[in-house]
ChimeraX commands (.cxc) that place a marker at each C-alpha (Angstrom):
marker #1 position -74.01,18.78,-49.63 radius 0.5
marker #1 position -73.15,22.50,-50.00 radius 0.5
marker #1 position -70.55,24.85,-49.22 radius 0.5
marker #1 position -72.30,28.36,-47.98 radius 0.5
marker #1 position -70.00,31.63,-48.62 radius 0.5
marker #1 position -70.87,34.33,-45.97 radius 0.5
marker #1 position -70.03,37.72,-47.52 radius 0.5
marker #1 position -70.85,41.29,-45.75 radius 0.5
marker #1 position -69.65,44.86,-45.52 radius 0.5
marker #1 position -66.40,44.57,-43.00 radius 0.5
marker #1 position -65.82,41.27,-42.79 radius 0.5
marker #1 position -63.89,38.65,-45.17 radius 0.5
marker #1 position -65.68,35.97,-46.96 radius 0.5
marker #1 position -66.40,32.80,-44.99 radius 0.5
marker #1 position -67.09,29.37,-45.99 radius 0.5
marker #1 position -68.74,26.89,-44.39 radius 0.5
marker #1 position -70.03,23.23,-44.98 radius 0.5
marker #1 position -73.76,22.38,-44.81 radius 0.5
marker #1 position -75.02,18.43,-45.21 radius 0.5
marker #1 position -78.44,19.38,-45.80 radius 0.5
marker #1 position -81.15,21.17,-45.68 radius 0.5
marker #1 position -81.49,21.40,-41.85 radius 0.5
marker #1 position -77.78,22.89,-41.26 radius 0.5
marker #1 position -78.07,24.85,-44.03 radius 0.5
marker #1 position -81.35,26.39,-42.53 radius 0.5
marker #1 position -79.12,26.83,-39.45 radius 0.5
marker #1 position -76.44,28.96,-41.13 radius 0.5
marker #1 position -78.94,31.46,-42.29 radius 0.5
marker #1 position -80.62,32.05,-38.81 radius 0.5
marker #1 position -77.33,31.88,-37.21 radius 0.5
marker #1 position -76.50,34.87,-39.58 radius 0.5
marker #1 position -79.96,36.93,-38.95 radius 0.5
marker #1 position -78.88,36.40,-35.28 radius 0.5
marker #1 position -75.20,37.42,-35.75 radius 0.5
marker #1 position -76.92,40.63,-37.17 radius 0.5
marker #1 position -79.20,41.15,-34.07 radius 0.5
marker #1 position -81.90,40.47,-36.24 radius 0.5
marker #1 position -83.87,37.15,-35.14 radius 0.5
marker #1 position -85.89,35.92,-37.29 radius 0.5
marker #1 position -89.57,36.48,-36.13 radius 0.5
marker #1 position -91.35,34.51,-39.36 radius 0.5
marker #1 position -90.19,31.05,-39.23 radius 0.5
marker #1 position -92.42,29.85,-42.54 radius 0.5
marker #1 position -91.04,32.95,-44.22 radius 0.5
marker #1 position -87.72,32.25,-43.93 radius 0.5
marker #1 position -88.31,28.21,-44.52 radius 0.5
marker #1 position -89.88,29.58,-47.91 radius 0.5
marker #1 position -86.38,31.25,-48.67 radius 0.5
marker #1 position -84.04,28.30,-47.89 radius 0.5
marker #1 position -85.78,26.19,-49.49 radius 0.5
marker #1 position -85.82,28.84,-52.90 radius 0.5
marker #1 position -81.87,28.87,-52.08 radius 0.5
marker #1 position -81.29,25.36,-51.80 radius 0.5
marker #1 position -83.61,25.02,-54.80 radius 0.5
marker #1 position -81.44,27.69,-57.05 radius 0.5
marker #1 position -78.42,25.82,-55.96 radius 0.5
marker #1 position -79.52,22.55,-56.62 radius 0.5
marker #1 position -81.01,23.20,-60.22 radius 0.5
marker #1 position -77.82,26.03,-61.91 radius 0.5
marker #1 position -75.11,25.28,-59.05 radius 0.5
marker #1 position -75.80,27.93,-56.87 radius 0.5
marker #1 position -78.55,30.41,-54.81 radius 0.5
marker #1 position -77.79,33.16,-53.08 radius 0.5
marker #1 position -79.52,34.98,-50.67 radius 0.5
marker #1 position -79.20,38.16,-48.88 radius 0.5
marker #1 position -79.76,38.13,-45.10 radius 0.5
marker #1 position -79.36,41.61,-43.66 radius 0.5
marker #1 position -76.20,43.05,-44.29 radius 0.5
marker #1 position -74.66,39.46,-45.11 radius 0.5
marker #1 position -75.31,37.63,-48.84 radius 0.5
marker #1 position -75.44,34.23,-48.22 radius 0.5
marker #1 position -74.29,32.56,-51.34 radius 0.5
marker #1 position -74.80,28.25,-51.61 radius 0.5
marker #1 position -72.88,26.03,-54.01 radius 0.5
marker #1 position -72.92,22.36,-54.86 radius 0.5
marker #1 position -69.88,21.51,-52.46 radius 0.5
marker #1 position -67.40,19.94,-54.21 radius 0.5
marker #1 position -66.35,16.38,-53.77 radius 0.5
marker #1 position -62.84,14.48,-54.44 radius 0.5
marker #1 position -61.52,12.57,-57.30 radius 0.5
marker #1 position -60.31,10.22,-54.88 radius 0.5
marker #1 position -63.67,8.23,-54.05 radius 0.5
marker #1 position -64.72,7.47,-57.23 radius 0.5
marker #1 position -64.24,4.10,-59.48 radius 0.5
marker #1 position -63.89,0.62,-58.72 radius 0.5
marker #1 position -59.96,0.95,-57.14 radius 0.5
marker #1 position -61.82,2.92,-54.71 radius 0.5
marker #1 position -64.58,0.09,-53.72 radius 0.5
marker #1 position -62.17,-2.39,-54.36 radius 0.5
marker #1 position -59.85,-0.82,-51.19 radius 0.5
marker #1 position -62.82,-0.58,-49.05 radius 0.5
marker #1 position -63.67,3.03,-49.53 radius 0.5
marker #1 position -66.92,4.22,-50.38 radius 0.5
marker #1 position -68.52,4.55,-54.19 radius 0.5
marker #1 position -69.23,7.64,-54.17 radius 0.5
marker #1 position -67.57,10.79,-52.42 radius 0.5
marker #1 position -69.20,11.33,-48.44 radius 0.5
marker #1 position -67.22,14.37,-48.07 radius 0.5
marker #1 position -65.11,12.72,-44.84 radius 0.5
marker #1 position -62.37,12.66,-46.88 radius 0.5
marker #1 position -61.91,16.78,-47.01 radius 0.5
marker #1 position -62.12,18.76,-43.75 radius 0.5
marker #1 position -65.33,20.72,-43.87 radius 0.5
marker #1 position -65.80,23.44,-41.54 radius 0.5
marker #1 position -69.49,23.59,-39.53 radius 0.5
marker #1 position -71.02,26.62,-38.83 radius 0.5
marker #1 position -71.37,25.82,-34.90 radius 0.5
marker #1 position -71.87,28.28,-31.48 radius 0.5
marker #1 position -68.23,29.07,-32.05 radius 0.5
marker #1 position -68.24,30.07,-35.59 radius 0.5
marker #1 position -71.30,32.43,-34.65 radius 0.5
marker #1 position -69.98,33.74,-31.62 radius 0.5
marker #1 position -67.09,34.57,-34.36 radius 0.5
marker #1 position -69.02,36.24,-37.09 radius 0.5
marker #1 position -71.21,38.75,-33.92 radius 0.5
marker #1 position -67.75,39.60,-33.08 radius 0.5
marker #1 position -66.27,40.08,-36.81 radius 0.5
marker #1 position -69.26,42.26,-37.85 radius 0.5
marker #1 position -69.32,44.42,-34.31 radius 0.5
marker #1 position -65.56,45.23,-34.86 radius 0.5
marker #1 position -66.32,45.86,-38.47 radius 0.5
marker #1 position -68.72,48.43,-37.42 radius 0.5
marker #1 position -66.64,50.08,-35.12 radius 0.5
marker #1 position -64.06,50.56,-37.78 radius 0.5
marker #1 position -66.57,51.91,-40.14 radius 0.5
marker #1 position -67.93,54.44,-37.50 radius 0.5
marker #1 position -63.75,55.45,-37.42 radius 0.5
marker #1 position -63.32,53.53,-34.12 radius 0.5
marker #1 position -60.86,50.35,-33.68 radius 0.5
marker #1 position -62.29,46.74,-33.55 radius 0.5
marker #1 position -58.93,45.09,-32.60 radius 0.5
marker #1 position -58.77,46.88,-29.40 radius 0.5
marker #1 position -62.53,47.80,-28.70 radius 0.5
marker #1 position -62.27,51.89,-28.75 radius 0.5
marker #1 position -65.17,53.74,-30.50 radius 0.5
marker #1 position -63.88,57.06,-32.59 radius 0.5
marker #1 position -64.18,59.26,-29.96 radius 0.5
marker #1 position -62.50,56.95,-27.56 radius 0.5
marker #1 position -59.11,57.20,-29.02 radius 0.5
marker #1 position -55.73,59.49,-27.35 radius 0.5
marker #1 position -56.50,63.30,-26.64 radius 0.5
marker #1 position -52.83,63.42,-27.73 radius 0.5
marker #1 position -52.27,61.60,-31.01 radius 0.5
marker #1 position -55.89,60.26,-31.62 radius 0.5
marker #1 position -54.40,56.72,-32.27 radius 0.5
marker #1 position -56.54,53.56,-30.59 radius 0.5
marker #1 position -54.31,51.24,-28.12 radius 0.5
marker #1 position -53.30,49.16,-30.68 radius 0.5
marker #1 position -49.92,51.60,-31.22 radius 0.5
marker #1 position -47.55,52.77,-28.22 radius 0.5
marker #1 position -48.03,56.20,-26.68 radius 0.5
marker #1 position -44.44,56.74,-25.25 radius 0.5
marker #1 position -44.16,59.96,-26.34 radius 0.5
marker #1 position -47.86,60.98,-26.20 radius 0.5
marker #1 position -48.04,63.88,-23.29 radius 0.5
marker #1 position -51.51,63.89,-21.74 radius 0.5
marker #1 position -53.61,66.84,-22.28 radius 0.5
marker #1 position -53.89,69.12,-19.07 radius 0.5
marker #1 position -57.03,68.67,-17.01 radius 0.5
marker #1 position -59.13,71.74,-17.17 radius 0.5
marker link #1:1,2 radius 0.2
marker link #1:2,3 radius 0.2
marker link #1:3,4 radius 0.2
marker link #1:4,5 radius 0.2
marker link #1:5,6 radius 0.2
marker link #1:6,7 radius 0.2
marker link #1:7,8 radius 0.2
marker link #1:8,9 radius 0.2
marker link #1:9,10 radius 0.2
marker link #1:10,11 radius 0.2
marker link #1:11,12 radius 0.2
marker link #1:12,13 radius 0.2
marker link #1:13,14 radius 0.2
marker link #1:14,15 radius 0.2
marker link #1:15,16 radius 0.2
marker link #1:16,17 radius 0.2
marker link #1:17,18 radius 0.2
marker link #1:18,19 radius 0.2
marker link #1:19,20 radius 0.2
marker link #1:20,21 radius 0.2
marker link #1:21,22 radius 0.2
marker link #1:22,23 radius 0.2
marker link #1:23,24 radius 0.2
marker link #1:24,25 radius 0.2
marker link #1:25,26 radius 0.2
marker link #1:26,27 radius 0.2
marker link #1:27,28 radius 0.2
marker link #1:28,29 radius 0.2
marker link #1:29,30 radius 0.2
marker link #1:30,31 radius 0.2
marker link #1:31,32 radius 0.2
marker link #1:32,33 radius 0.2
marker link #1:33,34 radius 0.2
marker link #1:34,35 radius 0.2
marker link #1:35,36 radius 0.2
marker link #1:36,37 radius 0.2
marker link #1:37,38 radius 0.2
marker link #1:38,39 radius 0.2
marker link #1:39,40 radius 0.2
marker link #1:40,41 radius 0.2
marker link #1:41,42 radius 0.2
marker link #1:42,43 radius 0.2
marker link #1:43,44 radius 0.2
marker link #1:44,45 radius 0.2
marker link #1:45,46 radius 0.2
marker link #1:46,47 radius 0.2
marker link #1:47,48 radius 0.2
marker link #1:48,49 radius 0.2
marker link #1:49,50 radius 0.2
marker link #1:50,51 radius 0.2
marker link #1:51,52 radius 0.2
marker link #1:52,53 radius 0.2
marker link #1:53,54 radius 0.2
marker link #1:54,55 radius 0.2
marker link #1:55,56 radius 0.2
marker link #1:56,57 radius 0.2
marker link #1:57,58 radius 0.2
marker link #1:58,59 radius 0.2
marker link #1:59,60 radius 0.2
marker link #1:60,61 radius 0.2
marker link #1:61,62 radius 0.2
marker link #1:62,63 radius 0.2
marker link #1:63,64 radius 0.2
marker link #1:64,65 radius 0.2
marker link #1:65,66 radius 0.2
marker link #1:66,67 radius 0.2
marker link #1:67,68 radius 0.2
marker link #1:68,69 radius 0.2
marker link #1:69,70 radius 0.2
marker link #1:70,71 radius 0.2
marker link #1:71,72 radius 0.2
marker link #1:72,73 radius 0.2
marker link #1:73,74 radius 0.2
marker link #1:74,75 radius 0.2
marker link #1:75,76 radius 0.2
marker link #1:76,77 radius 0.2
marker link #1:77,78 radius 0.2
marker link #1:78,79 radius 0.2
marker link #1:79,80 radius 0.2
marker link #1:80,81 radius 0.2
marker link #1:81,82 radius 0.2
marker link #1:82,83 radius 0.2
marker link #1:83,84 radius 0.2
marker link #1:84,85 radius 0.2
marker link #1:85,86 radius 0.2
marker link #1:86,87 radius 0.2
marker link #1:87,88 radius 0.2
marker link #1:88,89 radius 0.2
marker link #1:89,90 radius 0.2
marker link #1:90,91 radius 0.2
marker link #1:91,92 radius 0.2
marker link #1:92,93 radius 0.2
marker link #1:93,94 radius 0.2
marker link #1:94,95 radius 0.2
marker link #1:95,96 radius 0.2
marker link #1:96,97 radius 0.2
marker link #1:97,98 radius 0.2
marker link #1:98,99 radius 0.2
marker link #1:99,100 radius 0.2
marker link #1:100,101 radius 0.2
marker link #1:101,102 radius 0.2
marker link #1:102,103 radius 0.2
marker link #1:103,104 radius 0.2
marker link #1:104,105 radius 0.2
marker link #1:105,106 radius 0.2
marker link #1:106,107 radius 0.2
marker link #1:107,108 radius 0.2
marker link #1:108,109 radius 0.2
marker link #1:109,110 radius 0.2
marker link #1:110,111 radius 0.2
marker link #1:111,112 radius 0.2
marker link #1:112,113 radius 0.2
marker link #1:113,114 radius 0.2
marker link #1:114,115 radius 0.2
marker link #1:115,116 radius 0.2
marker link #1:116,117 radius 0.2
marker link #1:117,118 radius 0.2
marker link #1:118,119 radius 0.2
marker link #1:119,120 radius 0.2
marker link #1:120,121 radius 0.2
marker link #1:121,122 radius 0.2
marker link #1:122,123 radius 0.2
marker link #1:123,124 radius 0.2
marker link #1:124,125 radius 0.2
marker link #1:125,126 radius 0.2
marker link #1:126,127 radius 0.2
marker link #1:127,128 radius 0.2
marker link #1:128,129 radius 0.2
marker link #1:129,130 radius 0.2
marker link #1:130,131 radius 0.2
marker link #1:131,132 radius 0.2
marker link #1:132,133 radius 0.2
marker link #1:133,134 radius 0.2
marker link #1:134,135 radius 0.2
marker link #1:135,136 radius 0.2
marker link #1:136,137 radius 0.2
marker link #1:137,138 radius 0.2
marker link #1:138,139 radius 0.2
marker link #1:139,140 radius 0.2
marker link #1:140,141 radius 0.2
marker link #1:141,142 radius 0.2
marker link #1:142,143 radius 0.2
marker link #1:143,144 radius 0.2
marker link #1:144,145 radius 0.2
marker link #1:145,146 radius 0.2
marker link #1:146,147 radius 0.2
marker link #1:147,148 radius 0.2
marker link #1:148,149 radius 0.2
marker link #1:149,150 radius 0.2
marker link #1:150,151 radius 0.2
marker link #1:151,152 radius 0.2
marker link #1:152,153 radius 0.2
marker link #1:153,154 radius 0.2
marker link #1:154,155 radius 0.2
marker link #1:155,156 radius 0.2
marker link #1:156,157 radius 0.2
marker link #1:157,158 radius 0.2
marker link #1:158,159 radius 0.2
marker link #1:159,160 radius 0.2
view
């Protein structure tokens, strides 16, 4: 089990839950795709997983940089709760499953999150506005603000 930090220019850290190697190799092509990138060498990018699931599972964590975005993996962490014989003896399981924490997937909605997060991201660094959309030269003739603020007192320039 791993938790998977998603880190990129723009955009805050995310953290997601992978049970194995299969959603794990999931999470990075769902970040080359977030990126517009696709990724056009399948046994290439099997290779790297499996070096970033190997780096995690032999000093406690990989990382590997996908685009624009470092994916970073870690052993995920379990409970205290699961383990010992009070456990067992109550019906719970020996060992931690990781059911006990919520764990958050990196599904169609979490991508469909991230394209957004890193489009509005570049907006903002090209000096437009990703909350409301407007690229730099986009913004009021009058004040230059985006449509996040109010424009009350903002007189329209006169058409030429």
């Amino acid at each position: 089990m791993y938790d998977v930090i998603l880190d990129g220019p723009g955009i805050d850290a995310r953290t997601y839950f992978a049970d194995g190697p299969g959603e794990l190799r999931n999470i990075v092509w769902g970040v080359a795709r977030a990126q517009g990138q696709p990724v056009t060498d399948d046994r290439e990018m099997i290779a790297k997983v499996g070096e970033l699931r190997s780096d995690c599972d032999i000093t406690g964590d990989g990382t590997l940089q996908v685009h624009a975005i470092t994916v970073t993996v870690r052993d995920a962490e379990g409970c205290e709760g699961h383990a010992g014989e009070d456990s067992v003896l109550l019906g719970g399981p020996e060992t931690c499953d990781g059911s006990c924490r919520p764990r958050r997937r990196f599904r169609e909605p979490q991508l469909i999150d991230l394209v957004c997060a890193l489009e509005d991201a570049e907006l903002e660094g090209s000096g437009g506005c990703g909350a409301c959309g407007l690229e730099a030269g986009q913004m009021c003739a009058a004040c230059g603000k985006c449509n996040c603020d109010r424009h009350d007192t903002c007189i329209r320039p006169a058409s030429s």
